[in-house]
C-alpha positions in Angstrom: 121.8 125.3 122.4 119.7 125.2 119.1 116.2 126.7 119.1 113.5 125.2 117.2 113.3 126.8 113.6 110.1 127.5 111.7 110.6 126.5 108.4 109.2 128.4 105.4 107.3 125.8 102.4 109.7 124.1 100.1 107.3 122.9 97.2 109.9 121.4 94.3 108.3 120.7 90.9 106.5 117.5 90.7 104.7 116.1 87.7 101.6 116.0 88.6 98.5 118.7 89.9 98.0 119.6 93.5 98.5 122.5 96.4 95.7 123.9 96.7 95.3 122.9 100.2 99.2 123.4 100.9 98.7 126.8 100.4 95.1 127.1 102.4 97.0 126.0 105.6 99.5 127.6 105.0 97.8 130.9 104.2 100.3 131.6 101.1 99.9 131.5 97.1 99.4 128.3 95.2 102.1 127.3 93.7 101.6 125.6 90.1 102.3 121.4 90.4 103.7 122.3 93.6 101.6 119.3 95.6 104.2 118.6 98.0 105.9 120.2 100.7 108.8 118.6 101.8 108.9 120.2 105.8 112.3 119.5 106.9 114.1 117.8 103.9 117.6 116.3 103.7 116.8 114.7 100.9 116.5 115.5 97.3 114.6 114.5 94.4 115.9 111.2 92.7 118.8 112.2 90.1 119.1 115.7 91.8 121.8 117.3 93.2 120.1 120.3 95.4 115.9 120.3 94.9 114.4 119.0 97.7 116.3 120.0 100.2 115.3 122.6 103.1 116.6 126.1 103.5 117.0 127.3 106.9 116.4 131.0 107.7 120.1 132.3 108.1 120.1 130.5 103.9 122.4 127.4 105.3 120.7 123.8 103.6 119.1 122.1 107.2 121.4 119.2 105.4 124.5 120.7 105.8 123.6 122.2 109.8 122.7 118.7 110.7 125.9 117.2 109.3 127.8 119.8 110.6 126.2 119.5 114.3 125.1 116.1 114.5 124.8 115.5 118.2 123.0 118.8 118.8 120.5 118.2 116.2 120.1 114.3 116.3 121.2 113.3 119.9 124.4 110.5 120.5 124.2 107.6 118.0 122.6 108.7 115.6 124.4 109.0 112.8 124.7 112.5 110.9 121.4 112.8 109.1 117.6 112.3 110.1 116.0 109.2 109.5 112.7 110.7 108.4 111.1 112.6 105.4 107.8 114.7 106.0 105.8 116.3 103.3 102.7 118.0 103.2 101.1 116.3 100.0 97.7 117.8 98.3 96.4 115.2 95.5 95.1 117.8 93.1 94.5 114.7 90.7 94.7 110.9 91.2 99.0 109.9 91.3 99.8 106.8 89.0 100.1 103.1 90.6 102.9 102.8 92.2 105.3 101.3 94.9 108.8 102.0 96.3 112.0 99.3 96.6 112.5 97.9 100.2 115.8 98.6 101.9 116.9 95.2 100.6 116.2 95.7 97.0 117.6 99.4 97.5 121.0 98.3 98.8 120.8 95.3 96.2 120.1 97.4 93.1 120.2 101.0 93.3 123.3 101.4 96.1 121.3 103.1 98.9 120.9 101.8 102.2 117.4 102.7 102.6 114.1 101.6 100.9 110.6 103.7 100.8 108.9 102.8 103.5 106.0 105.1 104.4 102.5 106.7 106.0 100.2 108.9 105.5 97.8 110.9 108.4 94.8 112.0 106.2 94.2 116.0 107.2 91.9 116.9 104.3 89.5 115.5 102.1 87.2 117.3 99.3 85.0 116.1 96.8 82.3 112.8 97.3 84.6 110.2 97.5 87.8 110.7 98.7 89.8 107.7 98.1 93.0 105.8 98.1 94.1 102.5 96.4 96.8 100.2 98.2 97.9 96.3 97.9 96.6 94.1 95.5 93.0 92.2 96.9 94.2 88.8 95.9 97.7 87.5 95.0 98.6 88.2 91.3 100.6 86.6 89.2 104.0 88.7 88.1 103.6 87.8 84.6 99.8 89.5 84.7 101.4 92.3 86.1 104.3 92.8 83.9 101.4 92.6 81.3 99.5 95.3 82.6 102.6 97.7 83.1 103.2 96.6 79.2 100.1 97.7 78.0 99.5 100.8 81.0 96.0 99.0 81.7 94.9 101.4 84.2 91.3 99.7 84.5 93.0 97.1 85.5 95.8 98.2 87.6 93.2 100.0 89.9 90.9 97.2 89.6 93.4 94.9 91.4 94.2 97.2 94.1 91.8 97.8 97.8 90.0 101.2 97.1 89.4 102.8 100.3 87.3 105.8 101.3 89.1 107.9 103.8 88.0 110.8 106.0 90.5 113.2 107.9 91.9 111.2 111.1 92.7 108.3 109.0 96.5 106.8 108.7 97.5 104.2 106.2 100.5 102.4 106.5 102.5 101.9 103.0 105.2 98.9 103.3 107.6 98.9 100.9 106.8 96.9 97.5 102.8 97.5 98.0 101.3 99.3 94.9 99.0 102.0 96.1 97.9 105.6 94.5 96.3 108.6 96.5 92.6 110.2 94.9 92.3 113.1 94.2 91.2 115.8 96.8 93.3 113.8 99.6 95.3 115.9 101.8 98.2 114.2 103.5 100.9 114.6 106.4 103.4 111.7 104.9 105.9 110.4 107.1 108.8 108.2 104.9 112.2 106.8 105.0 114.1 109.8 103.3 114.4 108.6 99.8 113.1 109.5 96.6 112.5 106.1 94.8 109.5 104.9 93.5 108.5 102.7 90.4 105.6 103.6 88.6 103.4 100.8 87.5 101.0 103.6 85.7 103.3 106.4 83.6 100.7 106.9 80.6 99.3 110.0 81.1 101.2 110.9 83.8 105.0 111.1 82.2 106.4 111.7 79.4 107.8 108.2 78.5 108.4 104.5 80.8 111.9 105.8 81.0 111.0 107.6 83.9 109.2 105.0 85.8 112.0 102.1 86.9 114.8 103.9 88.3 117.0 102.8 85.2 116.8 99.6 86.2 114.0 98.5 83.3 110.7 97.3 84.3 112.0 93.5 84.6 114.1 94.1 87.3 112.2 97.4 88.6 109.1 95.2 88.6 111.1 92.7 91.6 110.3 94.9 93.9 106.8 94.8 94.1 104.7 93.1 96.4 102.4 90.7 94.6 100.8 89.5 97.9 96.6 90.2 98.8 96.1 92.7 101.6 93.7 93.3 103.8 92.9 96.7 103.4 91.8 96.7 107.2 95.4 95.7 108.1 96.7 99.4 106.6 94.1 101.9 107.3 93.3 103.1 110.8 91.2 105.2 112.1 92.2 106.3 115.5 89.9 107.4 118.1 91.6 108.0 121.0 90.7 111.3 122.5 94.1 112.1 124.6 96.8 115.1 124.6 99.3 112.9 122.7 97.8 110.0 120.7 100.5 107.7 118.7 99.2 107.6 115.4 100.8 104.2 114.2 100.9 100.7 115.3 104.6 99.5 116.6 105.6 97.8 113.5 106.0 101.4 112.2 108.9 102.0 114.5 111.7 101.0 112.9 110.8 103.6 110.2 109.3 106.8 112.0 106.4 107.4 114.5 103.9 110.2 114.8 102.0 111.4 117.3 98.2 113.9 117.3 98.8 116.5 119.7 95.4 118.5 120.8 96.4 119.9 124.5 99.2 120.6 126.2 101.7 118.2 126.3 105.3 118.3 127.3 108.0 116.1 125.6 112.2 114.5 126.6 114.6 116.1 124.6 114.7 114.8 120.8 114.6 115.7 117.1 111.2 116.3 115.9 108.7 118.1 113.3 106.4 119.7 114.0 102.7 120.2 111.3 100.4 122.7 113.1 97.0 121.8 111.5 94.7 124.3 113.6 94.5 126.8 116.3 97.4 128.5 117.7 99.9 128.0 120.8 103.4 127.9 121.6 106.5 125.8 121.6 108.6 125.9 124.8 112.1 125.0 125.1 115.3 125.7 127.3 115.8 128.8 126.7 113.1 130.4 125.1 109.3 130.0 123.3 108.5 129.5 119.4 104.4 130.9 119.1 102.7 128.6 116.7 100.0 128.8 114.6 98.5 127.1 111.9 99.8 126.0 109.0 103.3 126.1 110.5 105.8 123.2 110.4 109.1 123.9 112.8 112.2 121.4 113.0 112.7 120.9 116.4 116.8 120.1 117.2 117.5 117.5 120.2 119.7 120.7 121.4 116.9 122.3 122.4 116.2 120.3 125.2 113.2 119.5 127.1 109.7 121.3 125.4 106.0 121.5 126.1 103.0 122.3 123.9 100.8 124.5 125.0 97.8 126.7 123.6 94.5 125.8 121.6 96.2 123.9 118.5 96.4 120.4 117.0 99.8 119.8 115.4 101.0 116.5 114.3 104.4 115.5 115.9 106.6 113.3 113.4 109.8 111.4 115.3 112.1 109.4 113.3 112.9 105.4 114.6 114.9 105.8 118.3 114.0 109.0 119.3 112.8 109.3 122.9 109.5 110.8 123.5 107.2 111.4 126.1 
C-alpha cells in the first residue's frame, strides 16, 4: 500500500511577480517571483532538466516513485506518469498574451505527444477589478496578428481579446491555441496537461528578448498554433452554483484532459490518483490503512494504492483527477 503524501510548496523561478497569496494559504514566507506552485509535478520547466519537479518527503523526485511503481500510483493502463499538472498560481502582476500548442502541433513541431490544454478554478481575487483576458471577440486575420506580435502592440493585443471580471468560484476553460492572460490580483488552482509550452504573443516588458517567446520555432511557425477564431467568452467561464458535497467543476469536454471536483462535506471516493488543494477549514483524509489530518493550505498526492478514501471534517478542498480516473 501507498499512503497519501502531503507535499511541501515547490515555487521554481518564474519571470514574472506573484505569491503573495501562495504563501497566505499556505501560512509560509513569500517567496520572490515565486507565483506558482506546481503541487504534484512530474514535469519540468521547458528546456530544464530537474526544476519543476516535486520532491517527496523521504527526498525521492514524485517522478521517479511513479515510474518506478506505476500501477500502485496510477492504477492498470495507465501508462507510467500522470496525465495532469496542478499549480497554485498567484498573478502578482498582469502575465503577457499568450497561448499553448495543441497536442497536434506539439507532436508536429516540438516532438511531444501532449499540447497545453488547461483550466483555472478562481480561489482569490484582490483589488477592484479582477480580470482575465481569453480568445479573440471576433475572428482576426493572421497577418494582423503577426503584426501586432512584430510591433508588441499590447493595446491592441488586449483590445482583441474577451476581458472578463471574475470572482472566486469561477472556472475558465483554456483550449489549446486561445490567447488569454490572467490580471493581476487573481488567484488560481490550474489544472493542465503536464507541459511546459507556451508562446508568448506579449514578451516586451515581460522578457528579456522574442527569443524566449516561440519555443525556437520563430514566431512564423510558433504563431500556427494560435487560435484566430471569436469566442464567446460565456462558452469558457463558469460560474458554478451547485451547493452539493462533491460538485464537478468542468463541463465533459474537459475530460479528456483532467477533471476537478469542490469538495465542502464529507464525501467518500473509488480508489484513484488524485490531488488534493485544501482551500479552508480542516478535516481528514481516510484511506486503507490509515488517516492523513488536513488543513488549509495543504495539497497531498493521493496514490491509487491507497485504496478506497473519504473526506471528512469542516474543509473545502479542490479534488483534481487526471482523464480516466474513476471517481465517486
Amino acid at each position: 500500500m501507498i499512503t497519501p503524501v502531503r507535499l511541501p510548496a515547490n515555487q521554481p523561478p518564474r519571470f514574472y511577480r506573484g505569491g503573495a497569496s501562495i504563501a497566505a494559504l499556505r501560512g509560509t514566507s513569500t517567496v520572490e517571483f515565486g507565483p506558482e506552485d506546481w503541487v504534484a509535478s512530474c514535469t519540468t520547466l521547458y528546456g530544464e532538466s530537474e526544476a519543476g519537479l516535486s520532491a517527496l518527503p523521504d527526498g525521492r523526485r514524485l517522478r521517479d516513485a511513479v515510474r518506478a511503481e506505476p500501477e500502485h500510483w496510477l492504477g492498470a493502463g495507465h501508462g507510467d506518469e500522470p496525465e495532469l499538472l496542478v499549480k497554485l498560481l498567484d498573478a502578482g502582476q498582469r502575465l503577457p498574451v499568450h497561448c499553448h500548442p495543441s497536442d497536434a502541433f506539439a507532436l508536429a513541431h516540438l516532438g511531444s505527444r501532449r499540447g497545453k490544454t488547461e483550466a483555472w478554478v478562481v480561489v482569490g481575487t484582490s483589488g477592484p477589478h479582477p480580470t482575465v483576458h481569453i480568445g479573440f471577440q471576433e475572428d482576426q486575420d493572421p497577418a494582423t496578428v503577426a503584426d501586432w506580435v512584430r510591433r508588441q502592440d499590447s493595446a491592441a493585443m488586449l483590445g482583441g481579446l474577451n476581458a472578463i471580471t471574475v470572482q472566486p468560484g469561477d472556472t475558465v476553460f483554456v483550449p489549446a491555441g486561445v490567447p488569454h492572460a490572467i490580471g493581476a490580483g487573481v488567484f488560481i488552482v490550474e489544472l493542465q496537461q503536464p507541459t511546459d509550452l507556451s508562446v508568448l504573443l506579449e514578451w516586451q516588458g515581460f522578457m528579456d528578448s522574442a527569443d524566449a517567446g516561440h519555443l525556437d520555432l520563430g514566431y512564423p511557425a510558433a504563431l500556427e498554433c494560435v487560435d484566430y477564431s471569436a469566442w464567446d467568452a460565456g462558452t469558457l467561464v463558469r460560474k458554478p452554483e451547485e451547493d452539493a458535497a462533491v460538485v464537478d467543476l468542468f463541463e465533459s469536454r474537459a475530460d479528456p484532459f483532467f477533471r476537478a471536483q469542490r469538495i465542502s462535506r464529507a464525501a467518500e471516493f473509488e480508489p484513484g490518483y488524485a490531488v488534493l488543494v485544501v482551500l479552508a477549514g480542516s478535516g481528514g483524509l481516510s484511506f486503507d490503512g490509515g488517516t492523513l489530518a488536513l488543513g488549509k493550505g495543504d495539497t497531498v498526492v493521493v496514490p491509487y494504492g491507497s485504496g478506497r478514501t473519504r473526506i471528512d471534517g469542516d474543509l473545502v478542498a479542490v479534488r483534481c483527477l487526471p482523464p480516466g480516473v474513476s471517481d465517486a
